[in-house]
C-alpha positions in Angstrom: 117.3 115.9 77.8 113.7 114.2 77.9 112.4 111.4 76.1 111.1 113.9 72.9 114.6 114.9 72.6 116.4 111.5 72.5 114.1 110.5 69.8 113.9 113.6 67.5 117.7 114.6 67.8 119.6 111.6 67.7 122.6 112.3 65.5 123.3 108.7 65.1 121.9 106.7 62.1 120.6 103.6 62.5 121.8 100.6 59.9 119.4 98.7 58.1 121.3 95.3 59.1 119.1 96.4 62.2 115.7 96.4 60.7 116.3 92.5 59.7 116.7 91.3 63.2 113.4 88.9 63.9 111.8 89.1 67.6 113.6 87.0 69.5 116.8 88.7 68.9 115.2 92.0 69.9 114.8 90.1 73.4 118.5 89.8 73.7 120.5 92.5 76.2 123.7 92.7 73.9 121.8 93.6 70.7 119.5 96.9 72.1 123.1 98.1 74.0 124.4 98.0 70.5 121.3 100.2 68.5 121.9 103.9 69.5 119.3 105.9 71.0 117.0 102.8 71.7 118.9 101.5 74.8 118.6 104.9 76.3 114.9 104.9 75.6 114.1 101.5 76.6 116.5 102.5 80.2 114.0 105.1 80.7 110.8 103.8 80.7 112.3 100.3 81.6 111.0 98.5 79.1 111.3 94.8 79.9 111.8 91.5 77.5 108.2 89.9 76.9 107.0 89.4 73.3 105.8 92.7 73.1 108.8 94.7 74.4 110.4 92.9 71.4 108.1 94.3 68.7 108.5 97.3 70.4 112.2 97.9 70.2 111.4 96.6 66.4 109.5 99.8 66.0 111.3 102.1 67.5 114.2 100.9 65.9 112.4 101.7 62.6 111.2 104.8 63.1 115.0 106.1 64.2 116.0 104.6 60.5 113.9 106.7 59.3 115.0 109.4 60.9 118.6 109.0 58.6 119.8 111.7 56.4 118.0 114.3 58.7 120.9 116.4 59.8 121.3 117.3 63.3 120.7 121.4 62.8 117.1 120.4 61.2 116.6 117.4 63.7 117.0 120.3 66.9 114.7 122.9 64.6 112.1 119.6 64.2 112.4 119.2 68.0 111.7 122.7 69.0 108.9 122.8 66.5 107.3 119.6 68.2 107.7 120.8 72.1 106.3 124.5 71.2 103.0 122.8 69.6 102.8 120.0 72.6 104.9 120.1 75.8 104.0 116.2 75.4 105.0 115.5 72.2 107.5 112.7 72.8 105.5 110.8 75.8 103.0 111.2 72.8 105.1 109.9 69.9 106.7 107.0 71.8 103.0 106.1 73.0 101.8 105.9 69.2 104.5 104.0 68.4 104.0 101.2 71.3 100.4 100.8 69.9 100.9 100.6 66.1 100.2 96.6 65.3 101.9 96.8 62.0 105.8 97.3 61.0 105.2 99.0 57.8 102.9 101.6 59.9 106.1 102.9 61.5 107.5 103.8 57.8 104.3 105.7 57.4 104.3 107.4 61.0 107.9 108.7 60.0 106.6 110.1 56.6 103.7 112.2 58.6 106.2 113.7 60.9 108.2 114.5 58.1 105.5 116.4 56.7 104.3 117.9 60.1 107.7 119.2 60.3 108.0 121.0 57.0 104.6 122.5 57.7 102.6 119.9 55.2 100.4 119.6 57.6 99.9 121.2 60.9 99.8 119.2 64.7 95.9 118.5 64.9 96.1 116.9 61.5 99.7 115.2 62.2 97.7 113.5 65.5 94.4 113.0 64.0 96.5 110.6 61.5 98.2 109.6 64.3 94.9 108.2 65.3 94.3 107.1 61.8 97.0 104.8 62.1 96.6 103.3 65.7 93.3 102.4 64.4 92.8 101.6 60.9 93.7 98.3 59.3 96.9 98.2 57.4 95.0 97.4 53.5 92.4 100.4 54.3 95.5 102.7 55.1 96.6 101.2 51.8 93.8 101.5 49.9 93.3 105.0 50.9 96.6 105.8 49.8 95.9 104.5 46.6 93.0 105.3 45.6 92.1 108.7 47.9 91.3 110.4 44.5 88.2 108.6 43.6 85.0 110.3 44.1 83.2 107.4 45.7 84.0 104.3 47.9 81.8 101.9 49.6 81.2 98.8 51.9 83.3 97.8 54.7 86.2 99.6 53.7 83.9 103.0 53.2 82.6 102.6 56.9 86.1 101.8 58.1 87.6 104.5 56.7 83.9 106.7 58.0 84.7 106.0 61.6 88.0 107.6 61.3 87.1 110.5 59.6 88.6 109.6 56.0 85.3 109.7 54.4 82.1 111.4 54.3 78.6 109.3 53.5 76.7 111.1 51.5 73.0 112.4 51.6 70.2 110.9 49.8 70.6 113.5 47.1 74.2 113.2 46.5 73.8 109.2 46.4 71.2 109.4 43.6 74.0 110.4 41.2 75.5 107.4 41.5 74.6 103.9 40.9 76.2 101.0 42.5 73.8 98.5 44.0 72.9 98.8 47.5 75.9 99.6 49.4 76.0 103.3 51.5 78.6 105.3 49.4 80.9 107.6 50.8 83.4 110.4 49.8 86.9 110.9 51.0 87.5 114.1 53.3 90.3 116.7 52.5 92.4 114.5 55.9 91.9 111.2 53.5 93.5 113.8 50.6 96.4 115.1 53.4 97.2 111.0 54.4 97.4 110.1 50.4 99.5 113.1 50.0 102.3 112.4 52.7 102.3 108.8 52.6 102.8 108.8 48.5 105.3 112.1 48.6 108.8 111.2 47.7 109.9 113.9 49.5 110.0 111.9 52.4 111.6 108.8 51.7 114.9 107.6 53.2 
């Protein structure tokens, strides 16, 4: 079984009481032997106990939460999706995890491959918002998700959301329709549309 595997078709749910636990007792032996899946993960790429391991095991241990209620036929069919699209997927997946600097983003990387798994979106757009993620700071992820169907956005948050492809500036003919002072304005692309979508979709809540 490789790394991919452990991850995506863990049978075991994970308890909340786990997502609760601060930092430092993330950095305690006894407590990852006691998570499923995450000691096995941690064994293999021999994760060790600094700071960062600890937030880490924090996020893996979220993402497998939100991998309850998944049963374990659709878990192995999610799986073999993944591996056919990207012999790499896990190695991939555990990396994206590692360098996520926000909890919350976890909740959100479980909701896109949710949706990359019931064919909402396809793997190039589930790991350009991968990249989204990684990237992007947490209140333009959030603003994007709230506010993805308004025709215009500008500033910092429109040339944030520019360099990672969530909007479009517009030419000098487009931007005379608008007024709005002297800031560049800038649309949101059809990926800023597929984020809102999966990130807002109920369908993939625990």
């Amino acid at each position: 079984m490789n790394i991919g595997e452990v991850i995506l078709c863990s049978t075991k749910d994970i308890s909340a009481e786990y997502l609760e636990l601060s930092l430092d007792t993330f950095l305690q032996d006894d407590i990852l032997k006691d998570i499923p899946v995450v000691n096995t993960i941690t064994s293999v790429f021999r994760v060790g106990s600094s700071i960062k391991d600890a937030f880490f095991y924090k996020k893996l241990t979220k993402f497998l939460y939100h991998m309850n209620g998944i049963s374990a036929n659709e878990r192995q069919k999610f799986y073999e999706k993944s591996i056919k699209d990207d012999k790499d997927f896990g190695e991939k997946l555990i990396y994206v995890l590692d360098t996520l600097d926000e909890v919350k983003k976890v909740e959100y990387l479980a909701k896109l491959y949710k949706a990359y798994s019931d064919d909402k979106i396809n793997y190039s757009e589930f790991r350009r918002l991968c990249i989204v993620l990684v990237q992007l700071f947490i209140d333009d992820i959030e603003y994007t998700k709230a506010n993805a169907s308004e025709k215009i956005v500008r500033g910092v948050t429109g040339r944030a959301l520019n360099s990672a492809g969530l909007t479009r500036k517009l030419t000098a003919i487009e931007s005379s329709s608008f007024n709005g002072g002297d800031e560049e304005p800038f649309n949101f692309t059809t990926l800023a549309f597929k984020l809102k979508e999966c990130l807002q979709s109920s369908i993939y809540e625990i």
